[in-house]
C-alpha positions as semicolon CSV with decimal commas, in nm:
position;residue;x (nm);y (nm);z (nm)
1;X;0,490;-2,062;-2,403
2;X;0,129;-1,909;-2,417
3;X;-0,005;-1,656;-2,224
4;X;-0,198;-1,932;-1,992
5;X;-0,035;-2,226;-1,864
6;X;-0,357;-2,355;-1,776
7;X;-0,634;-2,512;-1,960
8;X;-0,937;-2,414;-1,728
9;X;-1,091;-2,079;-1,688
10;X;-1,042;-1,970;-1,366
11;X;-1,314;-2,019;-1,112
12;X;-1,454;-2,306;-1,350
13;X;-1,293;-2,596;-1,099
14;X;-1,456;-2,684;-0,801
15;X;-1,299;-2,773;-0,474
16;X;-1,456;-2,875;-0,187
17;X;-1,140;-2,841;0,045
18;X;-0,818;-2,906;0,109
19;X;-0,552;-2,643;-0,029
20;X;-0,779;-2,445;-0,329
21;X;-0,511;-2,325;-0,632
22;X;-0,585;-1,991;-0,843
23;X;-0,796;-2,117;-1,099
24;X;-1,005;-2,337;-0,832
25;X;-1,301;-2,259;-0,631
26;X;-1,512;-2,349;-0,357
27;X;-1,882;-2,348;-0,348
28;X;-2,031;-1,986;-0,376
29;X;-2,137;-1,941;-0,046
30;X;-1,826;-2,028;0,065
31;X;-1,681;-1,827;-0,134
32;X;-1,876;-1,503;-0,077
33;X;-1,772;-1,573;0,293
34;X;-1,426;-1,580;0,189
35;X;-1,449;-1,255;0,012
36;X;-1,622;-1,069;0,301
37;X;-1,262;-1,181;0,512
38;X;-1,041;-1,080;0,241
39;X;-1,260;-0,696;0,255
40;X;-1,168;-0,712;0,649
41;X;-0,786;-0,778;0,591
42;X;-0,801;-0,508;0,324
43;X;-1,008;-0,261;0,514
44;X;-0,781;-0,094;0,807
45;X;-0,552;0,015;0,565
46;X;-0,736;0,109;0,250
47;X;-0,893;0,312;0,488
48;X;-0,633;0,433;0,663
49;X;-0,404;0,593;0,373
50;X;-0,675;0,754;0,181
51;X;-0,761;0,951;0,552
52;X;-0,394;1,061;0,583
53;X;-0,394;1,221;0,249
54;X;-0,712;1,396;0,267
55;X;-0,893;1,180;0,012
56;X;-1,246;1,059;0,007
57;X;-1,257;0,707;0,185
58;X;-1,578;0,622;-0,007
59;X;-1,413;0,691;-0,335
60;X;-1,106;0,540;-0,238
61;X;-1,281;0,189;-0,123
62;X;-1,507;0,215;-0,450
63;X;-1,162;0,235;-0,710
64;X;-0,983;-0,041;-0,469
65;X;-1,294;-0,260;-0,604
66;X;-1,244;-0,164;-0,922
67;X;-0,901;-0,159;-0,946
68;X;-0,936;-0,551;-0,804
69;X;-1,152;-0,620;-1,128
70;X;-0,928;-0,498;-1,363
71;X;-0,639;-0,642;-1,235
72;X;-0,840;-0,988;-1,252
73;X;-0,944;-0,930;-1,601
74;X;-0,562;-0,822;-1,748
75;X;-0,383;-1,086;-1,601
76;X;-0,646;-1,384;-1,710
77;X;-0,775;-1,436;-1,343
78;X;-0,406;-1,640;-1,260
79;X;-0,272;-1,397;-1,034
80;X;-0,480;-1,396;-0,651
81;X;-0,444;-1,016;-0,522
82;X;-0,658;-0,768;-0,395
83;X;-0,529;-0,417;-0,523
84;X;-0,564;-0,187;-0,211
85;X;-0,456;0,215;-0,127
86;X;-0,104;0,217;-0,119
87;X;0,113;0,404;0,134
88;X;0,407;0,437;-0,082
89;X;0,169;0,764;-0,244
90;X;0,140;0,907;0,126
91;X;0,501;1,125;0,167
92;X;0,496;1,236;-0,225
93;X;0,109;1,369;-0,170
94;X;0,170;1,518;0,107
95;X;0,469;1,713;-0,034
96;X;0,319;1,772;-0,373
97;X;-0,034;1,902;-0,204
98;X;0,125;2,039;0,101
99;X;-0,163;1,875;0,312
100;X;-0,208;1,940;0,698
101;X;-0,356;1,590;0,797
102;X;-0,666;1,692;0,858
103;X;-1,020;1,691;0,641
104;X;-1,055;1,734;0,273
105;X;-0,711;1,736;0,072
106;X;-0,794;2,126;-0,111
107;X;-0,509;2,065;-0,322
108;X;-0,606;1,672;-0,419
109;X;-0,632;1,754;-0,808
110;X;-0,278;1,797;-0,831
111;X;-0,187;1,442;-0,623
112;X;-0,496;1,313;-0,853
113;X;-0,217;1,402;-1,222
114;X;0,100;1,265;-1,045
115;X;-0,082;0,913;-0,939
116;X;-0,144;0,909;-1,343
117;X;0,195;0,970;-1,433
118;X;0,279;0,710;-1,167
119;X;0,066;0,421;-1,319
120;X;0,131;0,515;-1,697
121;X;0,521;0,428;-1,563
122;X;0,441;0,149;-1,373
123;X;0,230;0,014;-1,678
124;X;0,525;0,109;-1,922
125;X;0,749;-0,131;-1,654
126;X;0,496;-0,376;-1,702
127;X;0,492;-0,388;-2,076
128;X;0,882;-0,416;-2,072
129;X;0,864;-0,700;-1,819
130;X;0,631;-0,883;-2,012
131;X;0,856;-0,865;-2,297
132;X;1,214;-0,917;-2,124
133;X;1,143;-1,039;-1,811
134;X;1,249;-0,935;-1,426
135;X;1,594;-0,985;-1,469
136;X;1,673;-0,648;-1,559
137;X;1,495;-0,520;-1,217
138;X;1,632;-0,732;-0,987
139;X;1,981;-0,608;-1,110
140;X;1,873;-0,251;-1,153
141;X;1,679;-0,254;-0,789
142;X;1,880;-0,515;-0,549
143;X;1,725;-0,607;-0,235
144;X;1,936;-0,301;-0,018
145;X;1,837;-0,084;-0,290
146;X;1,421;-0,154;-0,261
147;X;1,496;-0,240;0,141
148;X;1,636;0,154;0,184
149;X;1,339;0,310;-0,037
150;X;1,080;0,118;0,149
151;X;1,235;0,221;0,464
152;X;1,273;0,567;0,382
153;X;0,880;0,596;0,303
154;X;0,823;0,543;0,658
155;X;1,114;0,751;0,830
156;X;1,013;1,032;0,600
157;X;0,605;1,024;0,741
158;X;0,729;1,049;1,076
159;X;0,701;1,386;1,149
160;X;0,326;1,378;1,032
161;X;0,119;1,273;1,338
162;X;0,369;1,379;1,613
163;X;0,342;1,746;1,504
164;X;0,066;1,764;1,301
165;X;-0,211;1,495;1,471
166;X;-0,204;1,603;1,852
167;X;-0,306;1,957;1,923
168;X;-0,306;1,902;2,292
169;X;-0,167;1,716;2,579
170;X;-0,467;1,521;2,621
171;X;-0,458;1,425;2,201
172;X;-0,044;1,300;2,248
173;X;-0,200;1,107;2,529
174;X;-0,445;0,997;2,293
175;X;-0,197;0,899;2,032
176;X;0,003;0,690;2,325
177;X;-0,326;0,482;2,401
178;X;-0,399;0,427;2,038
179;X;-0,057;0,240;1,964
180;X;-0,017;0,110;2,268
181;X;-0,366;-0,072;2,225
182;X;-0,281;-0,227;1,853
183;X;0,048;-0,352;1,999
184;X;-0,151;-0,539;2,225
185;X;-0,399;-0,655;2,009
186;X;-0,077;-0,764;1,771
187;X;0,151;-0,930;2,076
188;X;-0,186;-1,073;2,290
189;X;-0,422;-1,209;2,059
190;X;-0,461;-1,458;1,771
191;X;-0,610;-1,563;1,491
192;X;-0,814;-1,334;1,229
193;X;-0,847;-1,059;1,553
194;X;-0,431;-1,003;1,544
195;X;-0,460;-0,980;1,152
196;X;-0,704;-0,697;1,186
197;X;-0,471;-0,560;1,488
198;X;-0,486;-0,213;1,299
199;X;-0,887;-0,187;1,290
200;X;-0,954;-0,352;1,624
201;X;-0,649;-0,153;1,774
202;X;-0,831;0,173;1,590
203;X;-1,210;0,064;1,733
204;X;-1,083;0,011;2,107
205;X;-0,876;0,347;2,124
206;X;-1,178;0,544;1,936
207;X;-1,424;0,377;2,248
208;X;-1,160;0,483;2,575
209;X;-1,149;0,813;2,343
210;X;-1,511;0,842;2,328
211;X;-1,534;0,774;2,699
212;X;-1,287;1,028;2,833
213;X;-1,385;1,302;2,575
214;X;-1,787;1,292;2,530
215;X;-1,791;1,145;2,858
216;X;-1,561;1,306;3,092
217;X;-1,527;1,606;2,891
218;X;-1,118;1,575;2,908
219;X;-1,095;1,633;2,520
220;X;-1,265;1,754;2,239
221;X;-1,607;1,542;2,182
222;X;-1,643;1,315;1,867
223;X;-1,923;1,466;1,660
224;X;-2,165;1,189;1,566
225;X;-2,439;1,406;1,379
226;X;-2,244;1,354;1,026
227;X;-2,296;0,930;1,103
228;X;-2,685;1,026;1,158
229;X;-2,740;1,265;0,893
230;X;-2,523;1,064;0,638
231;X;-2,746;0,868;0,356
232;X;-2,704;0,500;0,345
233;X;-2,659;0,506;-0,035
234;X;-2,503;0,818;-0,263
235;X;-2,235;0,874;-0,502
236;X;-1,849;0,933;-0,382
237;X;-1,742;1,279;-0,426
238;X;-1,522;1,255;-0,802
239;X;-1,227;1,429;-0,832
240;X;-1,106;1,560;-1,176
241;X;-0,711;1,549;-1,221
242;X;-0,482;1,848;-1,299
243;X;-0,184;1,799;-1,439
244;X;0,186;1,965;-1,331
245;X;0,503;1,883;-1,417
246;X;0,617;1,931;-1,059
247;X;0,333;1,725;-0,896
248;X;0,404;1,466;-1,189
249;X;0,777;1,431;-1,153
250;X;0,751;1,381;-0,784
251;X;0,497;1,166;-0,734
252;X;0,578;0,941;-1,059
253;X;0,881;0,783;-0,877
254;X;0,622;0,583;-0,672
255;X;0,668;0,291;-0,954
256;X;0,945;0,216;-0,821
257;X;0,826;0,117;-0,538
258;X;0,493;-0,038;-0,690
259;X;0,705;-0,264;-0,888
260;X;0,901;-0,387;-0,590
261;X;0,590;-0,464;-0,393
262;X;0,392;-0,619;-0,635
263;X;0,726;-0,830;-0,765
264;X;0,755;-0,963;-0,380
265;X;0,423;-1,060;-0,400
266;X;0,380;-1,269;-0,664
267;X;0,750;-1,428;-0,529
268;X;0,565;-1,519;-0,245
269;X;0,236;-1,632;-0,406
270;X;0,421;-1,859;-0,622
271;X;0,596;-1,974;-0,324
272;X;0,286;-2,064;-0,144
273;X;0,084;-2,220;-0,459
274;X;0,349;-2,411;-0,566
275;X;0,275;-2,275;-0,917
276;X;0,510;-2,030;-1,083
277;X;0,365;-1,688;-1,157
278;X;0,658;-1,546;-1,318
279;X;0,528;-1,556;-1,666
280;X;0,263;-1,292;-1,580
281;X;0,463;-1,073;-1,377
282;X;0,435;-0,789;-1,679
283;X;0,052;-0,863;-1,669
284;X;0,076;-0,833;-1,328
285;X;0,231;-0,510;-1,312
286;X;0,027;-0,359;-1,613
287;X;-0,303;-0,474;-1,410
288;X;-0,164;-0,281;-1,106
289;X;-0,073;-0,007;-1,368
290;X;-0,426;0,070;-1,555
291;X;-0,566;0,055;-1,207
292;X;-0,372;0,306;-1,039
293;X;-0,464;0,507;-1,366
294;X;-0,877;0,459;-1,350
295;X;-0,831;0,551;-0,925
296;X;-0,634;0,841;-0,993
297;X;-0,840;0,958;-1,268
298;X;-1,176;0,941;-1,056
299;X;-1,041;1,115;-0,770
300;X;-0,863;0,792;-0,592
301;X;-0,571;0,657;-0,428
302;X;-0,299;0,512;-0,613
303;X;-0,313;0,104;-0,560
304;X;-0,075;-0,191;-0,510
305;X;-0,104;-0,545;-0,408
306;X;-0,190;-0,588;-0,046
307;X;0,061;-0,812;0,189
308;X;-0,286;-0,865;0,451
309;X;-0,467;-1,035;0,174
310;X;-0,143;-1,244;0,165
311;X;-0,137;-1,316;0,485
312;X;-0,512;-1,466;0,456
313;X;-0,416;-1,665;0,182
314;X;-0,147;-1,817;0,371
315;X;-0,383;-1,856;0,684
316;X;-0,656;-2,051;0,503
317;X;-0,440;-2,212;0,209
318;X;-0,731;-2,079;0,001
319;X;-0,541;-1,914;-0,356
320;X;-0,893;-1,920;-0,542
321;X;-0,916;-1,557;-0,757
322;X;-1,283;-1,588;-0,755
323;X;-1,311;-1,520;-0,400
324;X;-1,112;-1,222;-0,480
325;X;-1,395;-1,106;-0,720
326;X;-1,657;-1,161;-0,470
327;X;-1,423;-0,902;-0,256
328;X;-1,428;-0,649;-0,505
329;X;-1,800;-0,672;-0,567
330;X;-1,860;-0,569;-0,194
331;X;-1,590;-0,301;-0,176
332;X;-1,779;-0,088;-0,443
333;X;-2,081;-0,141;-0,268
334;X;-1,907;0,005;0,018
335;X;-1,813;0,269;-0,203
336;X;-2,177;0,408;-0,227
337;X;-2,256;0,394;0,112
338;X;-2,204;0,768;0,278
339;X;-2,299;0,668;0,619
340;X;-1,963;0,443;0,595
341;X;-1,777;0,708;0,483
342;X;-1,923;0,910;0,806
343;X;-1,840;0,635;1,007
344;X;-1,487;0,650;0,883
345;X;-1,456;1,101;0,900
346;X;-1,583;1,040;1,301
347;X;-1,267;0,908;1,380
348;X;-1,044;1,114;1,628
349;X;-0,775;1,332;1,479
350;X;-0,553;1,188;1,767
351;X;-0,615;0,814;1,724
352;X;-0,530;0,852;1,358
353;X;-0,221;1,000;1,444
354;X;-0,150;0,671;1,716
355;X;-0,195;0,437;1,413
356;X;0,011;0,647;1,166
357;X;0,252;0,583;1,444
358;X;0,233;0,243;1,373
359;X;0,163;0,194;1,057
360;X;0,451;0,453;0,951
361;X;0,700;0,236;1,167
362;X;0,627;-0,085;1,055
363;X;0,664;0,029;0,678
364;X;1,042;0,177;0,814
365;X;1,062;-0,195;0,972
366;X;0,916;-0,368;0,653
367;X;1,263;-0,211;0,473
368;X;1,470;-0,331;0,730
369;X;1,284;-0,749;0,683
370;X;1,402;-0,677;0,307
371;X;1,753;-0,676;0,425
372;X;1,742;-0,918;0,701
373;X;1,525;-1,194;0,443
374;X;1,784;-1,153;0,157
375;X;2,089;-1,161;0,412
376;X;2,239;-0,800;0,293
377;X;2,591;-0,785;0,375
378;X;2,688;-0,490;0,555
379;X;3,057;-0,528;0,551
380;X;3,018;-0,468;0,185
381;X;3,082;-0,078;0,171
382;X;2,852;-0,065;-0,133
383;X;2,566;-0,174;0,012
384;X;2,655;-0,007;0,362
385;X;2,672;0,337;0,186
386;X;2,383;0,280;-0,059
387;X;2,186;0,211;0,251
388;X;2,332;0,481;0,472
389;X;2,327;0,790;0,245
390;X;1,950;0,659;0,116
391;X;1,811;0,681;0,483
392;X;1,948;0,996;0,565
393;X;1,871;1,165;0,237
394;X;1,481;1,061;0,349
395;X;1,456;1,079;0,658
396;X;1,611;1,475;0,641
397;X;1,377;1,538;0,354
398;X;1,686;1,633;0,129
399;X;1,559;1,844;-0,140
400;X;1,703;1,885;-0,500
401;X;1,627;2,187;-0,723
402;X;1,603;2,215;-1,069
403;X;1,438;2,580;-1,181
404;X;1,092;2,558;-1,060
405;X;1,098;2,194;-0,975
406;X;1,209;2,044;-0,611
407;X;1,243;1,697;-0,583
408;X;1,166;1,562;-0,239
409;X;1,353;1,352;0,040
410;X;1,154;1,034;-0,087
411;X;1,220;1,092;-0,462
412;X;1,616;1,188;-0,393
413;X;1,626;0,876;-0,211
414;X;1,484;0,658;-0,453
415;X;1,670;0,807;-0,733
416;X;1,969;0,823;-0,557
417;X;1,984;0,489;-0,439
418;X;1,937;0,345;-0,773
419;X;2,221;0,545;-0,929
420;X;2,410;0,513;-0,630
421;X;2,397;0,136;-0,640
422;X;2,514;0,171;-1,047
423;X;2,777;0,419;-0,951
424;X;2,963;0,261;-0,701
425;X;2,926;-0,131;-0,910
426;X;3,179;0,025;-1,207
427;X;3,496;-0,118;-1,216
428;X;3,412;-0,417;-0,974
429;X;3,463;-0,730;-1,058
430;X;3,221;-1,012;-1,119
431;X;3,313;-1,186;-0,819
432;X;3,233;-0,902;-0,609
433;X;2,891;-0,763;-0,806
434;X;2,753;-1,089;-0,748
435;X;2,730;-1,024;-0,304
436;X;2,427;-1,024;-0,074
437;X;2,280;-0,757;-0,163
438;X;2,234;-0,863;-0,557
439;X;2,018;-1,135;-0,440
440;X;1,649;-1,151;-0,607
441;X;1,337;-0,988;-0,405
442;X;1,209;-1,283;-0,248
């Protein structure tokens, strides 16, 4: 089989409705609208991670663009995705960088080497898949196994806004109206508002914030003078890279995770095209790979596949990759605009730390829809203790030492649920390897 399954390049079709495929597009004004939604889905969290690491929003919109683009041009155009800031980096960079939550990551040369490591891996995966397949995966990461990691990356960030976001009574308060207003949005509205229910959730908890601070004088004030003084157009601040084998080893694990994510993905693009993608999964993966290496290199986030750019997919029935190169095209111009990165700095410490709330527990809850989805069965004792010892050993930050090196809760857990899941299959049968919890990421 070659590389492409299909005879036109993509984009080159035209479609003037109806359900558009990958390689199809609609007219281009309809298709620059379509990017400017997909930038919207994207936005709240791209946004959002790069803030809770201390990174440079600007730069970190900019490489998502980029990133987008080179994930286009490695896997032919076939494969619709939007390559976005990835929380899965947030717990390792914090540990590795030892980051407060608040401003300018001082450390963020050292996060800058591991995200490297991490997408020289993930690209390495790639390579192999493209070669041999996903077989080898889905045995070697089961759906309990990725369910637990994916879970754990959220238990472990818990701590992070309730003790480190809320200086004062009036900020917890703060944090309380800030979820309490996306979960509203999320439960109470429809349409493309509840898919943005982190943004619009964010906007209406920054205004009552706004009004009871600068207004009422209950809190500190947001400062506005860096969103006046801030130049519409200027270069992101660049970060060069150091490397350590400590920040490396830690954060490097991540691929794990990367592969998982992007692997669901293109499971459930395939599902909702009707075309199977599986033949460039390894493209796929090495496209996620070189891009998480160009961001990190730069000064950027690490970068996966983004499930809200899914979700608009599914929404509109629209799979066309052009409009997500129209997408990427106005993220980098976003990139080298510092009054949005003002905009985006403004934001109160305390309402951050109400959507980390969120957005922390619904990556816990994301590992826990892996297990429901693929019917894990709990009565199994492997998969009950792979999944047991895995949340505990993340959610307690259980730290390993090795000289000079200290391996993390999240990295414990996601090696030790991989070699927990090998250890305890010896000796079984086949009848009893082949259970729930051996079932395919779907």
């Amino acid at each position: 089989m070659g590389l492409f399954a299909w005879t036109e390049k993509p984009g080159q079709v035209l479609a003037q409705g109806g359900v558009i495929a990958p390689d199809e597009r609609l007219p281009w004004l309809q298709t620059g609208a379509m990017g400017v939604q997909h930038v919207i889905a994207m936005f709240g969290a791209t946004v959002l991670a790069p803030l809770l690491m201390g990174f440079d929003p600007n730069l970190a919109i900019l490489m998502s663009g980029i990133g987008t683009l080179v994930f286009f041009l490695i896997t032919g155009g076939r494969v619709p995705s939007y390559l976005g800031s990835s929380f899965a980096f947030i717990g390792v960079v914090i540990a590795a960088t030892s980051y407060a939550g608040k401003g300018p990551n001082a450390n963020i040369a050292l996060a800058l080497g591991g995200i490297i490591a991490c997408g020289l891996v993930y690209a390495v995966i790639g390579a192999i898949v493209h070669v041999a397949g996903t077989g080898w995966i889905e045995r070697l990461m089961p759906p309990v196994v990725t369910g637990a990691v994916v879970a754990v990356i959220g238990l472990n960030l818990a701590g992070v806004p309730i003790k480190n976001m809320a200086a004062s009574n009036f900020d917890s308060w703060m944090q309380v109206v800030t979820f309490v207003s996306v979960a509203l949005v999320a439960v109470f509205t429809r349409g493309m508002v509840q898919r943005l229910l982190i943004l619009v959730g964010l906007i209406l908890a920054s205004v009552i914030y706004a009004v009871l601070a600068n207004g009422m004088g209950l809190g500190k004030p947001i400062d506005f003078s860096g969103i006046a003084n801030a130049a519409w157009i200027g270069m992101p601040a660049f970060v060069a890279p150091q490397f350590t084998g400590q920040a490396m080893l830690l954060i490097a694990p991540v691929a794990i995770i990367l592969v998982a994510e992007n692997l669901g993905h293109i499971k459930a693009v395939t599902a909702m095209t009707g075309r199977n993608l599986d033949q460039y999964m390894g493209r796929a993966f090495i496209g996620d790979g070189v891009a998480t290496v160009i961001s990190g290199g730069a000064g950027g986030t690490g970068v996966t596949t983004y499930a809200e750019n899914i979700g608009v997919m599914a929404a509109t029935k629209i799979y066309s990759t052009a409009v997500f190169v129209v997408a990427a095209l106005i993220a980098i111009l976003l990139g080298f605009s510092p009054k949005f990165g003002a905009v985006i700095q403004a934001i109160p410490l305390p309402v951050m730390g109400g959507v980390s709330i969120v957005v922390f527990g619904l990556i816990a809850s994301a590992g826990a829809k892996i297990w429901v989805d693929n019917r894990v069965d709990f009565s199994d004792n492997r998969n009950l203790l792979v999944a047991a010892i895995t949340l505990v050993l993340g959610t307690g930050d259980f730290t390993l030492k090795f000289g000079g090196f200290a391996l993390g809760g999240i990295g414990t857990a996601t090696f030790g649920a991989i070699l927990l899941w090998a250890l305890l299959g010896r000796g079984r049968g086949t009848g009893s390897m082949v259970a729930a919890g051996d079932a395919p990421v779907r």
